[in-house]
C-alpha positions as CSV (number, residue, x, y, z in Angstrom):
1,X,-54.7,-12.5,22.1
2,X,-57.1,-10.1,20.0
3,X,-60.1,-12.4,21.7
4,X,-58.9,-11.8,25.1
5,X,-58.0,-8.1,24.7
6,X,-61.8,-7.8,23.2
7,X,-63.5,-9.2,26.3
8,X,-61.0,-7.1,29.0
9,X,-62.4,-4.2,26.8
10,X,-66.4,-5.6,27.2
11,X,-65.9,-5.9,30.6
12,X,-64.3,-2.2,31.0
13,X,-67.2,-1.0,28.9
14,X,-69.8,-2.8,31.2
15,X,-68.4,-1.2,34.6
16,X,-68.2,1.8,33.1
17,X,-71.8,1.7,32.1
18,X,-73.0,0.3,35.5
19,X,-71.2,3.0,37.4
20,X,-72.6,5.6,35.0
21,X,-76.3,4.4,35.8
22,X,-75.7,4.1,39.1
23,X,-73.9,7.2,39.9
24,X,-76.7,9.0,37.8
25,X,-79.9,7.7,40.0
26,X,-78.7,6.9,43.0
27,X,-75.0,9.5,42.9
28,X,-71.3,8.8,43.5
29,X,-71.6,8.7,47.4
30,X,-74.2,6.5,47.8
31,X,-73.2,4.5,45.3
32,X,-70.6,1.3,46.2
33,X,-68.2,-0.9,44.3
34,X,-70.1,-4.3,45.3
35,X,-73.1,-2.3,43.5
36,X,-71.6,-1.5,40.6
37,X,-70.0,-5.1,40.1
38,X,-73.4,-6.2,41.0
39,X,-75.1,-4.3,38.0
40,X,-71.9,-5.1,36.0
41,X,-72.0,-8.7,36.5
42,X,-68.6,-9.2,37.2
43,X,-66.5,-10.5,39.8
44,X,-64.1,-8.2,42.1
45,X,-60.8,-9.5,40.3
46,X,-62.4,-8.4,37.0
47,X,-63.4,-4.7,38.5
48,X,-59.9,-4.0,40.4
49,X,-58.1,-5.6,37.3
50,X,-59.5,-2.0,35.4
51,X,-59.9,0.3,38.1
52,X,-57.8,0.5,41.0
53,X,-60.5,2.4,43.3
54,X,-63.9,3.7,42.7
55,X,-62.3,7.0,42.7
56,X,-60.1,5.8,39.4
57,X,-63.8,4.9,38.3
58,X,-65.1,8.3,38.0
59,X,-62.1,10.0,37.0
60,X,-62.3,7.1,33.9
61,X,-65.7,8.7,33.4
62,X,-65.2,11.8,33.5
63,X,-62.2,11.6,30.9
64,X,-64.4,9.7,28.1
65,X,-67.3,11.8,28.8
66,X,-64.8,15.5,28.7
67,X,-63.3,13.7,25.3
68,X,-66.9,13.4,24.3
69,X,-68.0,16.9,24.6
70,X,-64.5,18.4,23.4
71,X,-64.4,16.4,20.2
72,X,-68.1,18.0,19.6
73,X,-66.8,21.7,20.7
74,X,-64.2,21.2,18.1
75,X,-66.3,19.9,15.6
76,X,-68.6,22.7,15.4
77,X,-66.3,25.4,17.0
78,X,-63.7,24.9,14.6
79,X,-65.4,25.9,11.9
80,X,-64.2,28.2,9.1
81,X,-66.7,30.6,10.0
82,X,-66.2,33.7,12.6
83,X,-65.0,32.6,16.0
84,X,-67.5,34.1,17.9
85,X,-70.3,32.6,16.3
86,X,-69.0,29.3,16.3
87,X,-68.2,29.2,19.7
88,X,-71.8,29.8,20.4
89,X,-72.8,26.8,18.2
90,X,-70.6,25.0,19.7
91,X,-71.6,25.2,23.3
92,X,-75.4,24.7,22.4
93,X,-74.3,21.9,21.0
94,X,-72.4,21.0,23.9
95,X,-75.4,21.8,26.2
96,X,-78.1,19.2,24.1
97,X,-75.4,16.4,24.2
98,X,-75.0,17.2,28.6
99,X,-78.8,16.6,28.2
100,X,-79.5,13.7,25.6
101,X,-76.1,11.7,26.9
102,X,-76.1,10.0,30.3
103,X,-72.4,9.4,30.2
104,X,-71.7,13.6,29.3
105,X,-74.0,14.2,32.3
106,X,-72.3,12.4,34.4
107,X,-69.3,13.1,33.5
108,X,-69.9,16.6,33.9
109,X,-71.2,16.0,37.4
110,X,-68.3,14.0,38.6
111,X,-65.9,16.8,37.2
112,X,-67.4,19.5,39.7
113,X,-67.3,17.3,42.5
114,X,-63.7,16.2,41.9
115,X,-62.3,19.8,40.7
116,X,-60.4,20.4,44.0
117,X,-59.0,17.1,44.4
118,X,-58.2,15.5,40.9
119,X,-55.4,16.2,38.1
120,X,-58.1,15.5,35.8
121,X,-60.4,17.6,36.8
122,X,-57.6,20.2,36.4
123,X,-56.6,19.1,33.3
124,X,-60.1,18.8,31.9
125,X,-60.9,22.7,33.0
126,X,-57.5,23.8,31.6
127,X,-57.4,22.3,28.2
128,X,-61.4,24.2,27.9
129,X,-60.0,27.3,28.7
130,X,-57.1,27.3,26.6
131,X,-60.0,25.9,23.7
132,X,-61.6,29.2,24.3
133,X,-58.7,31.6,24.5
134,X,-57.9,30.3,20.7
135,X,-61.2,31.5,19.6
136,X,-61.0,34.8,21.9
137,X,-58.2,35.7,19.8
138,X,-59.2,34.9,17.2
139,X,-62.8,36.5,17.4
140,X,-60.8,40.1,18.3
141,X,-58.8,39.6,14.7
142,X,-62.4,39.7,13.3
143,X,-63.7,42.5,14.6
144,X,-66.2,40.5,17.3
145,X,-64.4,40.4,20.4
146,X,-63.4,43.9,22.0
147,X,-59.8,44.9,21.3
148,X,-59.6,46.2,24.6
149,X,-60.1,43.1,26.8
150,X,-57.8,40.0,27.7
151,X,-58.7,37.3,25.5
152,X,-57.2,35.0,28.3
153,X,-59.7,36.6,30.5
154,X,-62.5,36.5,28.2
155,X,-62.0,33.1,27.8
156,X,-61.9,32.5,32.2
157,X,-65.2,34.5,31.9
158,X,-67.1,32.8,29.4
159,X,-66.1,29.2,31.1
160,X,-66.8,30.4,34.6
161,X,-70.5,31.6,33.0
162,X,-71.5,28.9,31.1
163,X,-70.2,26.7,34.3
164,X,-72.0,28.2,36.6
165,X,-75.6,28.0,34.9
166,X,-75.0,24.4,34.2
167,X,-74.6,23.7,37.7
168,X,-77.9,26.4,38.7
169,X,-79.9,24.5,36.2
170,X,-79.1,21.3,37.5
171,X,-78.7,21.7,41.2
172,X,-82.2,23.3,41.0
173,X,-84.4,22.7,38.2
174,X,-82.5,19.0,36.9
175,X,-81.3,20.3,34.2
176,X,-84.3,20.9,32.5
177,X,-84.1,24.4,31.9
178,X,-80.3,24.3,30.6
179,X,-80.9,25.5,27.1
180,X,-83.0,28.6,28.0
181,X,-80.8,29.4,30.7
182,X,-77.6,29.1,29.1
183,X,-79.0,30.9,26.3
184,X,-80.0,34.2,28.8
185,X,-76.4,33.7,29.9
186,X,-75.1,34.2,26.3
187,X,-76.8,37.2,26.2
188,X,-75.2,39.0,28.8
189,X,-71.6,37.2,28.0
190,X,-72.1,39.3,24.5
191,X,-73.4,42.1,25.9
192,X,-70.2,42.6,27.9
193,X,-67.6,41.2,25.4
194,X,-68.4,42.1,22.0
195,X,-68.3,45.0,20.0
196,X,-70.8,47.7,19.6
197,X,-71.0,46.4,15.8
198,X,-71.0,43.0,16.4
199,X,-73.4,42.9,18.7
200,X,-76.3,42.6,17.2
201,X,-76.1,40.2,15.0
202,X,-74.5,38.0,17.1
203,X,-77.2,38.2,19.8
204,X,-79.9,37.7,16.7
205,X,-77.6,34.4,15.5
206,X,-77.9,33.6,19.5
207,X,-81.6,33.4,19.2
208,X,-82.0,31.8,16.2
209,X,-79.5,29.0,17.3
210,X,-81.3,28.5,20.7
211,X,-84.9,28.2,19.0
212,X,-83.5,25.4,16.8
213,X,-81.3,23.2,19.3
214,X,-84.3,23.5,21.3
215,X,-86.9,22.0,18.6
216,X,-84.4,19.3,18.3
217,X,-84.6,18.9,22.1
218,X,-88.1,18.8,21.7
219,X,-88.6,16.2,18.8
């Protein structure tokens, strides 16, 4: 029983792995399920016995890859430290792993293109946000985050942002300007959320975090 349960988890890992090559260089449209069982090595039975459709596919994908990059947002954004800054840790961190991790990447391309039509593209969107509002709140008890504003809508605000570049630097440069980008985005996020006394220390922790993700990047 262990044995067989083993290899029906072997094979789900190697479908999963051949639809994320595939949909990665050649991209979810163009890519079919007789190529992914092809690159798989497995039989139809074997394929429909895990996924139903290649539609359940991606949306397989795009849950491990969102459990992925949440589980490293929490990791770092959860810190004991101030909210504020560890919310912009966090989602530089988040950024190198979209960039060093084929599965994230595609993960995070599959949840765009499935945001309209999927439950777990909703899902995936609303437990970020709510991630975010936590630290929004939290960030105005410190003294960060301007009393003034919604930290429900702060939170929309920096998702919508940080979403928004991702797909710029991908849709137009590949990707490979993500970190720069996202760190210019920061900039102005802060500039419009945080308080005249935080300010400038965050934005000097901003740039201090950016130069070193991106000599990791570079190593």
């Amino acid at each position: 029983m262990v044995e067989r349960q083993a290899r029906s988890a072997a094979t789900r890992r190697k479908i999963i792995d051949a639809a994320v090559e595939l949909f990665d260089s050649a991209g979810y449209t163009n890519t079919g399920l007789g190529d992914i069982m092809e690159t798989a090595g497995v039989t139809k039975g074997a394929l429909y016995h895990h996924f139903t459709s290649k539609e359940a596919l991606a949306v397989a994908i795009i849950d491990e890859g969102a459990g992925m990059v949440l589980k490293a947002y929490r990791g770092m954004g959860r810190s004991s430290g101030p909210a504020l800054e560890g919310m912009i840790h966090a989602i530089l961190v988040v950024i190198e792993l979209a960039n060093t991790d084929k599965l994230v990447r595609t993960s995070a391309i599959l949840l765009k293109a499935f945001g309209k039509y999927s439950e777990a593209s909703a899902l995936n969107y609303r437990v970020w946000l709510d991630e975010i509002a936590v630290q929004a709140r939290r960030a105005q008890e410190e003294g960060d985050l301007r009393a003034e504003l919604d930290a429900r809508v702060a939170a929309d605000f920096i998702v919508s942002a940080m979403l928004g570049t991702e797909l710029i630097s991908n849709a137009v440069f590949g990707g490979e300007d993500l970190l720069p980008r996202v760190t210019r985005t920061w900039e102005l996020v802060l500039s419009a959320i945080a308080t005249e006394q935080a300010l400038p220390y965050l934005l000097q922790f901003l740039s201090r975090e950016s130069l070193r993700r991106g000599s990791m990047l570079t190593r």
